[in-house]
Structures are given as structure tokens and as C-alpha cells.
KOLLUMMAR-125912 format. One record per atom (N, C-alpha, C, O, CB): residue in one letter; x, y, z. Coordinates in steps of 0.001 Angstrom, whole numbers, plus 500000, padded with zeros to 6 digits. Glycine has a CB too. Layout:
REM KOLLUMMAR-125912
AXYZ;...
//
This chain:
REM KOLLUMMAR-125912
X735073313817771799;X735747313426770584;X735049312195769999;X734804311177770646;X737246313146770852;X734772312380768783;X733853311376767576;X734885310344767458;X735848310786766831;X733430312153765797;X735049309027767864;X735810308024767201;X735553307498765683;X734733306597765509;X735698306967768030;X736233308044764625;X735564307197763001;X735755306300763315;X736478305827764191;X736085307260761465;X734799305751762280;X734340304158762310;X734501303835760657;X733957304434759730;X732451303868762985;X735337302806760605;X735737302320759270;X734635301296759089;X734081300518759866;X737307301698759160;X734466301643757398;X733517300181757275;X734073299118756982;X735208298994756520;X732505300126756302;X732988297934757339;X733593296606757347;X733591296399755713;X732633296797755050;X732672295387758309;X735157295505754876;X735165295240754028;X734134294094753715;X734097292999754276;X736243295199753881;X733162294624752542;X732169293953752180;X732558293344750540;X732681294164749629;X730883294932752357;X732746291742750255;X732374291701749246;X731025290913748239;X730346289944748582;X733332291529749079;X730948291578747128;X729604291656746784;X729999290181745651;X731094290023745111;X728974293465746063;X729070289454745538;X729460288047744326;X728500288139743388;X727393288028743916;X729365286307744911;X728432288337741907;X727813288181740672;X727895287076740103;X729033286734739781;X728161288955739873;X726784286167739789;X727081284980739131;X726819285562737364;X725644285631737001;X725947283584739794;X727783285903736478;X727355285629735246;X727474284376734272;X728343283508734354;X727791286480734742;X726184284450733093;X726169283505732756;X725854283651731244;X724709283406730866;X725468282841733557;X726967284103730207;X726147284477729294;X725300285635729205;X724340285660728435;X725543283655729192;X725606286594729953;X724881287282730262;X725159288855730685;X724588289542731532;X724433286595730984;X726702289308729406;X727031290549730383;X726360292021729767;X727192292898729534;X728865290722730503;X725308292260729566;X724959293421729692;X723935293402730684;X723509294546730847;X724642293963728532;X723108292179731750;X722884292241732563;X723504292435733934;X723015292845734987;X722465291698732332;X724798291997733596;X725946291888734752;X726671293060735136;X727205293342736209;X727021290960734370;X726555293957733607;X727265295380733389;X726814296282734437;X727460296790735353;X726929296077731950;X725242296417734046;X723959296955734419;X724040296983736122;X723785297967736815;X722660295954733756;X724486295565736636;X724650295193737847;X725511296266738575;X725102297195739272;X725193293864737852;X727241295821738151;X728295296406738200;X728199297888738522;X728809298480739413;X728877296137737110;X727170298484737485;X726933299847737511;X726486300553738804;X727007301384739547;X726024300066736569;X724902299662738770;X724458300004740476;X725321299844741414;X725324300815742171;X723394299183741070;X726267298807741774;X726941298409742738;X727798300245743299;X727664301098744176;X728022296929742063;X728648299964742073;X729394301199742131;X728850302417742198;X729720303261742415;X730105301289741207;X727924302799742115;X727187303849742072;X726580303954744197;X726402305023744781;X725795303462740573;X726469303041744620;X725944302745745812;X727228303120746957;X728283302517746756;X725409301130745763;X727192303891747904;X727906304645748646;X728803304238749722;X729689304808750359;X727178305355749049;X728315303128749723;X729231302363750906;X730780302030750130;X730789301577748986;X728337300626751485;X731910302272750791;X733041302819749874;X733939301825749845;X734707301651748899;X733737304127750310;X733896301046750975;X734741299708751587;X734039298549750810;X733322297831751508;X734581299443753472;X734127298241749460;X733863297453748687;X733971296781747586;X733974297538746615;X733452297587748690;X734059295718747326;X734815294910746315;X733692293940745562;X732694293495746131;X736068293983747104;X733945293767744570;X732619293035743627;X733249292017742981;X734110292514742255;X731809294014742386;X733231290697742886;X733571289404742407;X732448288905741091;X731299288490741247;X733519288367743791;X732766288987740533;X732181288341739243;X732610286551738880;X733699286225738409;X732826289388737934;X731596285656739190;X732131284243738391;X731372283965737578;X730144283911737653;X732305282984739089;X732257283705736469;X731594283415735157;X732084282107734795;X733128281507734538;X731892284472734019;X730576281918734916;X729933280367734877;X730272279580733548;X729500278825732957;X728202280417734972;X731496279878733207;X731658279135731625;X730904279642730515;X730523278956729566;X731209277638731604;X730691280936730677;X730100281447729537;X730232281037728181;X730981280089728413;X730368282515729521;X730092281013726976;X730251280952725191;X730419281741725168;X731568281965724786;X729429280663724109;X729676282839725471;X729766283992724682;X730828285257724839;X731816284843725445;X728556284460724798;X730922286293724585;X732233287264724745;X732115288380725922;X732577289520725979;X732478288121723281;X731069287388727142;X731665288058728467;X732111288547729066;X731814289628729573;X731905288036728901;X733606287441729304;X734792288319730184;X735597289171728856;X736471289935729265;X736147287027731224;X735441289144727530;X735849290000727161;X735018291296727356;X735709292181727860;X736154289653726123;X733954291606727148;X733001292625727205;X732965293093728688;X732912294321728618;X731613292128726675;X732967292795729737;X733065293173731200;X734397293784731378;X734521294823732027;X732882291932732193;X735820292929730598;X737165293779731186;X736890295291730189;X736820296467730547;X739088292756730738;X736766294568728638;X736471295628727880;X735178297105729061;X735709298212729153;X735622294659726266;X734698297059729300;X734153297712729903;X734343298914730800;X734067300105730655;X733822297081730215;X735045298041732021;X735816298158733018;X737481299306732313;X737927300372732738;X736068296320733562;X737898298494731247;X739171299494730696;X738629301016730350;X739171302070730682;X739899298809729125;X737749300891729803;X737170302248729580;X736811302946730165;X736648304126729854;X736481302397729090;X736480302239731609;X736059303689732622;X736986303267733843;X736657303068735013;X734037303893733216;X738486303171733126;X739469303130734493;X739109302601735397;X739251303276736416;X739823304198735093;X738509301273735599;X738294300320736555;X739581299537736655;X740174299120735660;X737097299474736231;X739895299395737613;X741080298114738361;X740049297114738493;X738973296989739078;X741973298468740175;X740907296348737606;X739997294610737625;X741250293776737466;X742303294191736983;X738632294144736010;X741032292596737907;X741404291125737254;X740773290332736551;X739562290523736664;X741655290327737976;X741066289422735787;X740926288001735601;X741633287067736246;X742836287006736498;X741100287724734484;X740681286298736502;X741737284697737150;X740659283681736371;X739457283702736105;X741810284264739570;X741800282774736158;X741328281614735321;X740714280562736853;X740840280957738012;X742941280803734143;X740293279679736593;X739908279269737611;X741006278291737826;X741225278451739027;X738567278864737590;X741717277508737471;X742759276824737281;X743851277591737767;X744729276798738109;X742870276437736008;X744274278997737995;X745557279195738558;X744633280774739225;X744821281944738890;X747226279255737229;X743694280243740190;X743228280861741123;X743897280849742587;X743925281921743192;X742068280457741098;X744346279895743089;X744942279948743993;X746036280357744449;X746329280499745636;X744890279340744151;X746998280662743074;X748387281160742583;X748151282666742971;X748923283285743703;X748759280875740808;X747296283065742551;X746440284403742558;X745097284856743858;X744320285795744026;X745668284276741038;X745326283962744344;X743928284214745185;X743659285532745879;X742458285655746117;X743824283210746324;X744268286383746211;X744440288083746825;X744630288951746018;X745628289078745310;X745545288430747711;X743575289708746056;X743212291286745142;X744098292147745787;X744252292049747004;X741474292051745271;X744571292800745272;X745237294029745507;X744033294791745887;X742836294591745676;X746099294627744277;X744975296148746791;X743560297057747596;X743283297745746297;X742062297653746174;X743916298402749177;X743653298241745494;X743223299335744159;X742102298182743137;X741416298768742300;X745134299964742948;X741996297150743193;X741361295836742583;X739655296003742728;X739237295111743466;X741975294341743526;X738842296662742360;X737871296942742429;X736829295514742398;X736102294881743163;X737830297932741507;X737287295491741007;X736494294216740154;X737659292914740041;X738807293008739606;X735978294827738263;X737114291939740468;X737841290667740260;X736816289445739376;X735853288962739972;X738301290107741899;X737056289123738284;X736695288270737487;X737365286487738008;X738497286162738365;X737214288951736046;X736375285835737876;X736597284386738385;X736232283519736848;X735210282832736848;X735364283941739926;X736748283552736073;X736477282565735341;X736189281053735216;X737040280499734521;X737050282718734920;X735463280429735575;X735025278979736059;X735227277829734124;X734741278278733085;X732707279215736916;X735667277051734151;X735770276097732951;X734677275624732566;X734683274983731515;X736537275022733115;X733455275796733282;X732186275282732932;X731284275716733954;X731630276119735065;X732170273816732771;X730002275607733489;X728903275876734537;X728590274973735273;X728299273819734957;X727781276236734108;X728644275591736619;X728303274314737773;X727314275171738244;X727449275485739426;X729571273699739081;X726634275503737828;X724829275922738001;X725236277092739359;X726320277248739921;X723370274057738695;X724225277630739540;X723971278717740819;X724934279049741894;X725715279934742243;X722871278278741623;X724312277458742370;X724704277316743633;X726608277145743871;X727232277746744746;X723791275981744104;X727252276138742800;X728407276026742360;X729251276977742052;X730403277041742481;X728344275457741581;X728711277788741272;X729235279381740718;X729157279730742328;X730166279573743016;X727969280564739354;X728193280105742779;X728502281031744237;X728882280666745256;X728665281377746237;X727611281615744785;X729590279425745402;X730533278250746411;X732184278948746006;X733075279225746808;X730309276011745689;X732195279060744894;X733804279419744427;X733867280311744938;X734779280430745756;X734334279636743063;X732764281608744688;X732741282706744889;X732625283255746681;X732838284333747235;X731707283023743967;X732293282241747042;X732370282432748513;X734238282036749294;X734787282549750270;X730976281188749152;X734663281105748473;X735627280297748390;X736686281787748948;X737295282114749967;X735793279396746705;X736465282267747794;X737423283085747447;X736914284829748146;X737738285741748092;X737557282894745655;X735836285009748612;X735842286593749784;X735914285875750898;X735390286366751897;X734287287837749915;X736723284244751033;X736890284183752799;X737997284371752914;X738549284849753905;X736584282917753684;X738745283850751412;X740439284110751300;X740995285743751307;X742167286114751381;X740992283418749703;X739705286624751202;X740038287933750994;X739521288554752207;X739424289775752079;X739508288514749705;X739128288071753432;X738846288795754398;X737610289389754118;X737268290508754500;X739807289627754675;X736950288616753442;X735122289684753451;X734550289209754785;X733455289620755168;X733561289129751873;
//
């Protein structure tokens, strides 16, 4: 008798920056990639531009389960629901690379990645 083997919940972190039809593009591959036990975090680095609108906009159209969290009442919120595919991190400003992907780590330790 074969014992299944569940995969380990993996989550994946996107820093965007101004930048979502590169991020889209991202999103796309991710999901397209077979490993099934997986969750994708997006922080957006204080974007200008119409980002997190264009990413949820996105996401609504092809029946994606997403959030937004403001970064300010992230902790209120800190746990994705299991149907939560995509989770958006909205940051108040850019704290460069490394900063963006500190939150973002912050937050798949609070989620069991």
C-alpha cells in the first residue's frame, strides 16, 4: 500500500512596484505551474500607479480568490482563508527590495509557509 504524500504548503512572494503587467505575467506562470499546495503574496511597494486596482481587476475576471490588506490593518487580517489564492499586501510606501520582501516574509510565517 502507496502512502500519499501531501505537499508542503509553499508560499510564493512578488515584490510589485509600479509594475503590474509584469507582475500579471508573473501571477500567470505561477498558476499555470503544477504544484497545487500553493499560495502567492503580492507586496506592493507603494505603487502610484493603478496596480492593486489592475491585479484585483484581473484576478475578478478569471474567478481568482484574492485579498487586499492595507498594510496598516494587516495584522487584524493576517490569515488567508484556504480558497485565498492571491493575497495582496499593500505597503504605504516603498521600502526598496529587501523591505518589501521582510513584510512579505513577515506574513508566510504567520501563514504556515
Amino acid at each position: 500500500m502507496v502512502k500519499e504524500q501531501t505537499e508542503p504548503q509553499i508560499i510564493i512572494l512578488i515584490v510589485n512596484w509600479n509594475n503590474y503587467v509584469d507582475t500579471i505575467a508573473c501571477i500567470e506562470s505561477l498558476i499555470s505551474n503544477s504544484y497545487k499546495n500553493k499560495k502567492i503574496v503580492i507586496i506592493d511597494n507603494g505603487s502610484e500607479d493603478s496596480s492593486l486596482y489592475r491585479i484585483g481587476q484581473w484576478a475578478d475576471e478569471r474567478e481568482i480568490k484574492h485579498q487586499i490588506l492595507s498594510y496598516y490593518h494587516r495584522d487584524d487580517q493576517s490569515f488567508m482563508a484556504d480558497d485565498v489564492l492571491i493575497t495582496i499586501i499593500s505597503l504605504n510606501a516603498n521600502r526598496g527590495y529587501a523591505g518589501a520582501n521582510n513584510e512579505g516574509i513577515k506574513y508566510a510565517l504567520q501563514n504556515n509557509a
